[in-house]
C-alpha positions as CSV (number, residue, x, y, z in Angstrom):
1,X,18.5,42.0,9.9
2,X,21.5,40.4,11.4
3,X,23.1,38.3,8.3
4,X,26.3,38.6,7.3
5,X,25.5,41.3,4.8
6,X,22.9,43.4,7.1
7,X,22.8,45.6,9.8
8,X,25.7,44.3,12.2
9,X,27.0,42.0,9.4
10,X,30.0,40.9,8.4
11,X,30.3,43.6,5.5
12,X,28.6,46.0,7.6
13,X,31.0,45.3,10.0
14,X,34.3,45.3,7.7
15,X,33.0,48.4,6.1
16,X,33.0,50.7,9.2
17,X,36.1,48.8,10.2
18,X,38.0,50.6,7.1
19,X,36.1,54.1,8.0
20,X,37.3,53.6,11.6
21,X,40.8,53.4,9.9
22,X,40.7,55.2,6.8
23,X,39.7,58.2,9.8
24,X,42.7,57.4,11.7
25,X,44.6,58.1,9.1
26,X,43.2,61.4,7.5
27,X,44.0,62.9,11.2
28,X,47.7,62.7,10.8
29,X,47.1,63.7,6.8
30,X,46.0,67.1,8.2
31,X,48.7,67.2,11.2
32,X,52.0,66.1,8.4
33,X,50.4,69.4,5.9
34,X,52.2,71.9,7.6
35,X,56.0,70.8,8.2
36,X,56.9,70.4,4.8
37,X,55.5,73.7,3.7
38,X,57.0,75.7,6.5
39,X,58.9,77.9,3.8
40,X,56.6,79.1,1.3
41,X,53.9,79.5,4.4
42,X,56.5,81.7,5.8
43,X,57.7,83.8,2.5
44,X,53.8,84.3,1.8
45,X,52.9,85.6,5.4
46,X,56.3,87.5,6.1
47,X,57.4,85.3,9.2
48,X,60.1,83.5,10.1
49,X,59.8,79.3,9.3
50,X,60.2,79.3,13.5
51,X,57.2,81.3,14.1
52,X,55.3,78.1,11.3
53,X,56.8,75.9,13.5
54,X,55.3,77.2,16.5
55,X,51.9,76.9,15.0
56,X,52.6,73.1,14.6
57,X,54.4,72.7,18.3
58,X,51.0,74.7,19.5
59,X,48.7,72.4,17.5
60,X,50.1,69.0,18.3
61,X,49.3,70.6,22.5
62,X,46.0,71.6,21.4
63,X,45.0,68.4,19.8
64,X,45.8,66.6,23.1
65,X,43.7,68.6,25.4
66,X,40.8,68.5,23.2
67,X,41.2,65.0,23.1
68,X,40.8,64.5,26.6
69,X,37.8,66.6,26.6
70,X,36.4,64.2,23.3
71,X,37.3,61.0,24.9
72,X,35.3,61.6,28.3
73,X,32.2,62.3,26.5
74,X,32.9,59.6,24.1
75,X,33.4,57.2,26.7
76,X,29.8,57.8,28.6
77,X,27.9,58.3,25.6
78,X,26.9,57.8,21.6
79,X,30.5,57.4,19.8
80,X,29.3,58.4,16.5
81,X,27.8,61.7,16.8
82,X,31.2,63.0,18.5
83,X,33.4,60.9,15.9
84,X,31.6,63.0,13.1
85,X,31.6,66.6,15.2
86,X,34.9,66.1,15.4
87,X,35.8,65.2,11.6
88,X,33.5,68.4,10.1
89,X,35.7,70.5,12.7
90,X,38.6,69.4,11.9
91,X,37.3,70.0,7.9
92,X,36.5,73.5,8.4
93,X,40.1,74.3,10.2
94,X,41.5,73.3,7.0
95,X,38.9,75.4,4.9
96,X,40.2,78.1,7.0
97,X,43.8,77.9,6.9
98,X,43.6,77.9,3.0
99,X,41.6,80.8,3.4
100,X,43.8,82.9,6.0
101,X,45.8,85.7,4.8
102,X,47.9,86.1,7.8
103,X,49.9,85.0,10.2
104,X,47.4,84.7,13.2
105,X,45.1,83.9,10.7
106,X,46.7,80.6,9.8
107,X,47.2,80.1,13.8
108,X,43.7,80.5,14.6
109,X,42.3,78.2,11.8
110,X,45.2,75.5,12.7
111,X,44.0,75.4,16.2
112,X,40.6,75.0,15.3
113,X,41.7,71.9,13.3
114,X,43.5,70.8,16.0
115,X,40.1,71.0,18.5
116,X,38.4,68.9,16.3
117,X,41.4,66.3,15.4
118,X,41.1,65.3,19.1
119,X,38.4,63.7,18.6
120,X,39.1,60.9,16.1
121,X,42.1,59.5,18.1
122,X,40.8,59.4,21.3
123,X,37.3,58.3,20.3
124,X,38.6,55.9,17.5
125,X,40.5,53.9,19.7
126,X,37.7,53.1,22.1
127,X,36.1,52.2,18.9
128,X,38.2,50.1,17.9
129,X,39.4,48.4,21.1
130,X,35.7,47.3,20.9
131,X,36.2,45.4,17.8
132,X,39.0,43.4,19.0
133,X,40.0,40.1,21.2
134,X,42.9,40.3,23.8
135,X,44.3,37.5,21.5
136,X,44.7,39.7,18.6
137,X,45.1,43.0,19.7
138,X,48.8,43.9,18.7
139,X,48.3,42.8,15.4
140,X,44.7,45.2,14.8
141,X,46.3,47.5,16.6
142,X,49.5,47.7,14.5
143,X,47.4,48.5,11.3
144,X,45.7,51.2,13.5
145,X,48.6,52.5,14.1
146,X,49.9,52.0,11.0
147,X,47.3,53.9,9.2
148,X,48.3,56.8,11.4
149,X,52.0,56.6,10.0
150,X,50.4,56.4,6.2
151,X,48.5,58.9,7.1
152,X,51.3,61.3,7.9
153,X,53.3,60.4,5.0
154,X,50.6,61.0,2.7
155,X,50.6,64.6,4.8
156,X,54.1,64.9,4.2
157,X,53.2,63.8,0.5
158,X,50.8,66.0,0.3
159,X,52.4,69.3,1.2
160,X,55.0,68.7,-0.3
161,X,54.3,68.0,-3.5
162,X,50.7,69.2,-4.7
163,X,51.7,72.5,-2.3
164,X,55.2,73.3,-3.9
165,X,53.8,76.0,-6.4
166,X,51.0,76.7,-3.5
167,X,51.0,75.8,-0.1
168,X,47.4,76.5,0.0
169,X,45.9,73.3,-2.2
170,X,46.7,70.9,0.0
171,X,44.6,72.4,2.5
172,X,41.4,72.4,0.3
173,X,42.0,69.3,-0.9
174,X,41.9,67.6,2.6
175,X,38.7,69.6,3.7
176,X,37.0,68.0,1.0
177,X,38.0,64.5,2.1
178,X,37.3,65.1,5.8
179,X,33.6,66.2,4.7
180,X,33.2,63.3,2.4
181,X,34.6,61.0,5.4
182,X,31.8,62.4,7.4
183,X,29.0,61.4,5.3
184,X,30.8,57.9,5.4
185,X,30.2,57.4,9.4
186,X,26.9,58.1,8.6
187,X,26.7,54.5,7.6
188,X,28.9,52.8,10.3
189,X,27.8,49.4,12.4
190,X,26.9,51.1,16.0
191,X,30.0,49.2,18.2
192,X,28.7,48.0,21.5
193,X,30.8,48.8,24.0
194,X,32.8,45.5,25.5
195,X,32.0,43.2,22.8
196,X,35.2,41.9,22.3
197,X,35.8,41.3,26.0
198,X,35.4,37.0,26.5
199,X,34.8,37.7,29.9
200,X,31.8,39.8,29.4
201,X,30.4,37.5,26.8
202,X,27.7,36.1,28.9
203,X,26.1,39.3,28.8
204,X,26.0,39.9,24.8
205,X,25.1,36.5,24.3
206,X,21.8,37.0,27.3
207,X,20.7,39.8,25.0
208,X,22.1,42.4,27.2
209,X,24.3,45.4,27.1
210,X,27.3,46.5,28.8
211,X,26.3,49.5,31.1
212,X,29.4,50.6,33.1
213,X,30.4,54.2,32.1
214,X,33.4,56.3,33.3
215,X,32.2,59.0,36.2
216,X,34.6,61.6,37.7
217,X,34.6,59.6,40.9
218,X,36.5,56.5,39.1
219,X,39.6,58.9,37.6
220,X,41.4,58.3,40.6
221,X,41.1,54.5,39.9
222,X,42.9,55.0,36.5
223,X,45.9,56.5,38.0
224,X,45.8,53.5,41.1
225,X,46.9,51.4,37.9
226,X,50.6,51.1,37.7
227,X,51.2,50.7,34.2
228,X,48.6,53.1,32.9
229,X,51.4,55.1,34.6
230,X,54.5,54.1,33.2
231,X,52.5,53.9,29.7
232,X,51.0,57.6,29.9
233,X,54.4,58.7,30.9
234,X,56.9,57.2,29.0
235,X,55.0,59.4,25.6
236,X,56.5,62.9,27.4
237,X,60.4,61.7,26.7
238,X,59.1,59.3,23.7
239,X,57.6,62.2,21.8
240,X,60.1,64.6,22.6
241,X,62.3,62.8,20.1
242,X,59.6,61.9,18.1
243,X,58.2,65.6,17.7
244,X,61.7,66.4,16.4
245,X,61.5,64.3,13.3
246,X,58.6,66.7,12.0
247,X,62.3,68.4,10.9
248,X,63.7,66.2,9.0
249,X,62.2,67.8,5.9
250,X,64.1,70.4,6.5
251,X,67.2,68.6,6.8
252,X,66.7,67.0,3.9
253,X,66.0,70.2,2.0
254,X,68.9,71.9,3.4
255,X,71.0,68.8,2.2
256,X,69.6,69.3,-1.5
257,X,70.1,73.3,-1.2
258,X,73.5,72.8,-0.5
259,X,74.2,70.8,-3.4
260,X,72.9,73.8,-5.1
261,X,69.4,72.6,-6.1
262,X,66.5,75.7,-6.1
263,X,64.1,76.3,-3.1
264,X,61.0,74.5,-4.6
265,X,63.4,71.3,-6.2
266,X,64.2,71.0,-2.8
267,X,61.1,71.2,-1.1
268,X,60.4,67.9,-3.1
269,X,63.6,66.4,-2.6
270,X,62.6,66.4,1.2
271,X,59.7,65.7,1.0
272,X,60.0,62.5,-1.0
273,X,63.1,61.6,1.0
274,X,61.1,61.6,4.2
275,X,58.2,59.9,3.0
276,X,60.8,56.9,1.5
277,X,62.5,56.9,5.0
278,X,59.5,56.1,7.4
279,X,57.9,53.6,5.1
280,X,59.7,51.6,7.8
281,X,56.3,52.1,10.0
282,X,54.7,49.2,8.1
283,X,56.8,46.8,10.2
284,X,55.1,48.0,12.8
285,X,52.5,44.7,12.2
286,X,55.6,42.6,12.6
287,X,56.1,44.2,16.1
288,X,52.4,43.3,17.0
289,X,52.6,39.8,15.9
290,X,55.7,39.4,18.0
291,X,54.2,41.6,20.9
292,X,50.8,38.9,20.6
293,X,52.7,36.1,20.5
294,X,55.1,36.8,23.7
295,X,51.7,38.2,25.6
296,X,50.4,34.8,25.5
297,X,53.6,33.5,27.4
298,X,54.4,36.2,29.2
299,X,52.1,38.8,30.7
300,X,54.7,41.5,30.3
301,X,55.6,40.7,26.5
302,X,53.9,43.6,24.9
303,X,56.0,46.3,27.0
304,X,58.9,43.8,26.6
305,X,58.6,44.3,22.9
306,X,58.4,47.9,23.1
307,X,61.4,48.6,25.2
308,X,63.9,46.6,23.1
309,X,62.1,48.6,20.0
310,X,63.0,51.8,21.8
311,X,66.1,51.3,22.6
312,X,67.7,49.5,19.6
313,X,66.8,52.1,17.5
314,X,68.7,54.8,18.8
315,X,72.4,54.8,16.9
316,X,70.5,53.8,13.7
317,X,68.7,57.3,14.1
318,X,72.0,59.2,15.2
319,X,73.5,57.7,12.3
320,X,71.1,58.4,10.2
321,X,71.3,62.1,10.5
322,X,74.8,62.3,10.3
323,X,75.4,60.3,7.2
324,X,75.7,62.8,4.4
325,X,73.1,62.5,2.0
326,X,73.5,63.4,-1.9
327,X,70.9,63.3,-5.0
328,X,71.9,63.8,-8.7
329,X,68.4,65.9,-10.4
330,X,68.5,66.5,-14.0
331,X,68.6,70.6,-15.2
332,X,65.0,72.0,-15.1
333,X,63.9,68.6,-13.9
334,X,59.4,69.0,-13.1
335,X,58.1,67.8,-10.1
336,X,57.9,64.0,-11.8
337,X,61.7,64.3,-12.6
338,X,62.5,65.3,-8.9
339,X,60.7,62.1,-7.5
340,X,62.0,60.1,-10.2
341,X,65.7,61.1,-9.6
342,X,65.1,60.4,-5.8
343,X,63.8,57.4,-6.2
344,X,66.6,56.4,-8.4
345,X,69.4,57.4,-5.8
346,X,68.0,55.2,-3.7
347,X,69.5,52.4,-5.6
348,X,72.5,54.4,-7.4
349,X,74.1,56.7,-4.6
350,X,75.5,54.9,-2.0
351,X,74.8,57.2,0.5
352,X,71.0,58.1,0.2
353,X,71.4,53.9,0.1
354,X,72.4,53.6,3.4
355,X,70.4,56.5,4.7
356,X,67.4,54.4,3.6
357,X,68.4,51.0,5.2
358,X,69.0,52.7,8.6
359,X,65.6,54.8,8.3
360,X,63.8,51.3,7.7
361,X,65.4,49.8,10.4
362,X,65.2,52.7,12.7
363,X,61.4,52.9,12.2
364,X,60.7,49.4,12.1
365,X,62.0,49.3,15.3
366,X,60.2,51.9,17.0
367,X,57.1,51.4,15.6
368,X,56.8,48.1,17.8
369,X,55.9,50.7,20.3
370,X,52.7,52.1,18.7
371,X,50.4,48.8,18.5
372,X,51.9,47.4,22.1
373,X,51.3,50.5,23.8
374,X,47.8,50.7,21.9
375,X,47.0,46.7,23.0
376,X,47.9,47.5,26.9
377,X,46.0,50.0,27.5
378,X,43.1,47.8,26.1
379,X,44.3,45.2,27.9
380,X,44.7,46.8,31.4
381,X,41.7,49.1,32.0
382,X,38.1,48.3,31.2
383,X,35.8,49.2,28.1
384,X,34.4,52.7,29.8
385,X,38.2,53.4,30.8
386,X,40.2,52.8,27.6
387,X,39.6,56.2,25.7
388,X,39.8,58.8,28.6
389,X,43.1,56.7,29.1
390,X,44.3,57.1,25.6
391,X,43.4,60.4,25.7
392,X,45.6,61.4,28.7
393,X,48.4,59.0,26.9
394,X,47.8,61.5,24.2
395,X,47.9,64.9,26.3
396,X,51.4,63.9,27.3
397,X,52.6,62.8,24.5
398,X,51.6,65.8,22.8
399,X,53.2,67.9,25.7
400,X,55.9,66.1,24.7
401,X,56.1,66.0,20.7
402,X,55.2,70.2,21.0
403,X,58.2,70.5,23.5
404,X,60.4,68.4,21.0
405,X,59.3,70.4,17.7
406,X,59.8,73.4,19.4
407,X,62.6,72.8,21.3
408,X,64.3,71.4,18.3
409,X,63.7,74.3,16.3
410,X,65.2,76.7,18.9
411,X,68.2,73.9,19.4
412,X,68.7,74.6,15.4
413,X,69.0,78.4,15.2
414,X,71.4,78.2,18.6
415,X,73.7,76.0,16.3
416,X,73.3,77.8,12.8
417,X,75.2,80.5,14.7
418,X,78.4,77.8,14.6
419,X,77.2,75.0,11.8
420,X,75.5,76.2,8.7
421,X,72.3,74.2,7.7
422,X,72.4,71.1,6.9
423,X,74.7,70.4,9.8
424,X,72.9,72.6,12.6
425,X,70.1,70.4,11.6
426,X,72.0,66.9,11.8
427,X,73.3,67.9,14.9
428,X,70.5,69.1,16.7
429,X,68.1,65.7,15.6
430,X,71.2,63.7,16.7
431,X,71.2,65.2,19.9
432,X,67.5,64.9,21.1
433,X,67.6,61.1,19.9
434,X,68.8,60.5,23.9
435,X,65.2,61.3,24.8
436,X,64.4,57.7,24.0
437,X,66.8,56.6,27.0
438,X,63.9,57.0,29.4
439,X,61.1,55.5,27.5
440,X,62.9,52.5,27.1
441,X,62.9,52.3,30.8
442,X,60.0,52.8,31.6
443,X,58.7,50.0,29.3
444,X,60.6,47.8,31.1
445,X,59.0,48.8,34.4
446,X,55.9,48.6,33.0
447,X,57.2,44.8,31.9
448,X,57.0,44.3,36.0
449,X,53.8,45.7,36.7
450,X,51.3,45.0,33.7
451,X,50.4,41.0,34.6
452,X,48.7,41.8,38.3
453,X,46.6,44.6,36.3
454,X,45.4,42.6,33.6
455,X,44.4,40.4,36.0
456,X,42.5,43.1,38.0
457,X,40.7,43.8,35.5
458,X,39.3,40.5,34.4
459,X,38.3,39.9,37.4
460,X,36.5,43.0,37.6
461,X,34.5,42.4,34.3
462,X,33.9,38.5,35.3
463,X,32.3,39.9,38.4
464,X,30.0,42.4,36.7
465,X,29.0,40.1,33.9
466,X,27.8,37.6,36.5
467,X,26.3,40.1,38.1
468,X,24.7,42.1,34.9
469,X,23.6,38.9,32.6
470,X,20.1,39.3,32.2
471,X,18.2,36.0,33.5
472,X,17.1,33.5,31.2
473,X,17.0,29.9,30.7
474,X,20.7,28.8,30.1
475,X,21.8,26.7,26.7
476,X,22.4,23.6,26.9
477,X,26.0,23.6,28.5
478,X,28.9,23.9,26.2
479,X,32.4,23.8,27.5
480,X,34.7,26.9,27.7
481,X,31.3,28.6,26.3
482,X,32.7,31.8,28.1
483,X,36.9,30.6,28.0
484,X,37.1,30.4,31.8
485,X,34.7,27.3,32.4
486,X,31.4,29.9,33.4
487,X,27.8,29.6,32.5
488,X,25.2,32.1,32.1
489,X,22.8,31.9,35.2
């Protein structure tokens, strides 16, 4: 049954479009647990917060190379089966860490988590990119992407408020969603792969099926495409100064201990405060509308977009860190009476006022970079291409957000021994903000080179579809049946 409300229908459809997404964003719920809680984790195991940290800089490295591994497989088999693998992995990492009474412990069941993690991402996204038409891309994209960014606040969220009196809960609570997520897939519209391409329409409409799949012999092919270049490395500097924001707890918890508030008030102060300042990431649909809109006119709009995102937001962060921050809390205020109070200086202290507006900004800006840089590599590399792609955009940047977590971390206790926290914090985020300088760049180059391979590669899939469309007696002719004035034959 193929109506609207059957097998391949429109709800059918719909509904595994919002488990694709919903998926997306319960990844990043289980990476944004463990930043917030890097005290009490550390108190309770007997370790420094750095040697925490390290088990997040390790993780975000781990999740990347596993992703490569996922994406590869994904993209010459059955999605599905590796999309839920990866999600009951993931599950039982958490079960694990809430679980572990040690230090290694906690390591080992992270980078479990993190094995199985790599395969939503990777696998999503070739997914997804299935679902969608050049046309619209940036704008689908952005609320991929932006369920990623809910998705970590809701981590941040998470740990830091329902694991303040334990650090643990917040890891049992998420294993139970990831398992419940997995019996969701179960019931998931099977996405043919191409679908959304016009120029392989002929062959959908014939009754056929794409069958091009990635082989080791075509990786060399990937690389021969300029701006999968310039977009796979542009995450290494990108995420440097991106990985360093998983801090910003901190430094808003220092802030709040150094008005004189307790260790756990804090914890939510921070917490809240950093979820308020990247709802900013929801103007990310804004910078795919406007990255759609100047593709159509130009064929290096998208990257256009991304590299004025970039780069514009760069004082607004370094401002951002160094504006003082203060929050009045009522005496033996509960956890509701902390998140009340913060909410509430957003509107009464001038300074947590402006810290907000330049956060929204900030983000808003940068986050024109997530459903652009999603949308081209869609747009310049075929349907068996696009996660293996993704998933090598992902190593990188996870190279890079790994370096920038740790590297930040170190940067931190190098100052503490001359600035007391907060400012050794404000400092050292200020600092790593320049790593942006490069990614902006190399958006712009890949302004220059992204037309001639779109173009490749439509006329790549134009060629195949002619030669692939099963044979049949054509329709009666319609025009611009297939958008480029072709007919079945």
């Amino acid at each position: 049954m193929n109506g609207r409300i059957g097998q391949g229908g429109t709800v059918h459809r719909s509904y595994s479009v919002v488990v694709f997404i919903v998926l997306a964003s319960l990844d990043n719920v289980a990476i944004g647990l463990v930043p917030p809680l890097y005290t009490p984790i550390a108190q309770d195991l007997g370790v420094g917060k750095g040697s925490v940290g390290v088990v997040t800089a390790v993780s975000f490295l781990v999740t990347a190379i596993a992703a490569v591994a996922w994406a590869y497989v994904g993209d010459r088999g059955n999605r599905k089966p590796v999309l839920m693998a990866g999600t009951l992995i993931w599950a039982g990492g958490l079960v694990g860490t809430a679980m572990a009474g040690s230090y290694l412990a906690v390591l080992a069941a992270q980078l479990v988590a993190s094995v199985g993690l790599g395969a939503v991402a990777s696998v999503g996204f070739s997914v997804v990119s299935d679902l969608i038409s050049p046309r619209r891309r940036g704008l689908v994209m952005s609320f991929w992407g932006l369920s990623q960014g809910i998705g970590t606040l809701a981590g941040t969220a998470l740990g830091g408020i329902l694991g303040a009196g334990d650090w643990r809960r917040p890891f049992w609570a998420l294993s139970v969603v990831g398992v419940a997520a997995t019996v969701a897939y179960l019931f998931t519209y099977d996405i043919r792969r191409g679908q959304s391409e016009p120029a392989l329409a002929a062959i959908f409409e014939a009754g056929g099926e794409y069958e091009h799949r990635i082989s080791r012999a075509e990786l060399p092919t990937i690389a021969a495409r300029r701006t999968n270049v310039w977009l796979i490395l542009q995450g290494l500097s990108a995420q440097v100064a991106f990985g360093s924001f998983v801090w910003l707890p901190q430094l808003l918890q220092a802030r709040a201990q150094a008005q004189g508030y307790p260790e756990a008030t804090a914890i939510v102060v921070g917490s809240v405060f950093a979820v308020l300042f990247q709802l900013g990431g929801a103007l990310s649909i804004v910078g795919g509308l406007v990255g759609d809109r100047l593709q159509r006119r130009y064929a290096g709009g998208r990257a256009l977009v991304a590299a004025v995102g970039i780069l514009a937001a760069i004082p607004l962060y370094v401002a951002l860190f160094l504006v003082p921050l203060r929050v009045d809390v009522p005496d033996g205020a509960g956890t509701g009476g902390v998140v009340t109070a913060v909410l509430t200086s957003i509107v009464t202290e001038p300074t947590a006022a402006l810290c907000f507006v330049l956060a929204l900004v900030g983000l808003a800006l940068t986050s024109a970079n997530s459903p652009n840089w999603f949308a081209l590599i869609a747009d310049v590399n075929p349907p068996e291409h696009r996660g293996t792609v993704y998933s090598l955009g992902n190593l990188v940047n996870g190279v890079g957000r790994g370096s920038g977590s740790f590297f930040v971390g170190t940067a931190f206790a190098v100052l503490a021994g001359r600035y007391p926290p907060p400012t050794n914090y404000a400092l050292g985020l200020a600092v790593f903000q320049v790593f942006f300088l490069p990614t902006g760049i190399m958006y712009l180059l890949a302004a220059r080179t992204s037309a001639r391979d779109i173009d490749t590669v439509q006329r790549m899939l134009r060629s195949r579809a002619d030669a692939e469309t099963p044979h049949r007696s054509p329709p009666a002719p319609v025009a611009g049946t297939l958008g480029d004035g072709r007919r079945n034959r």
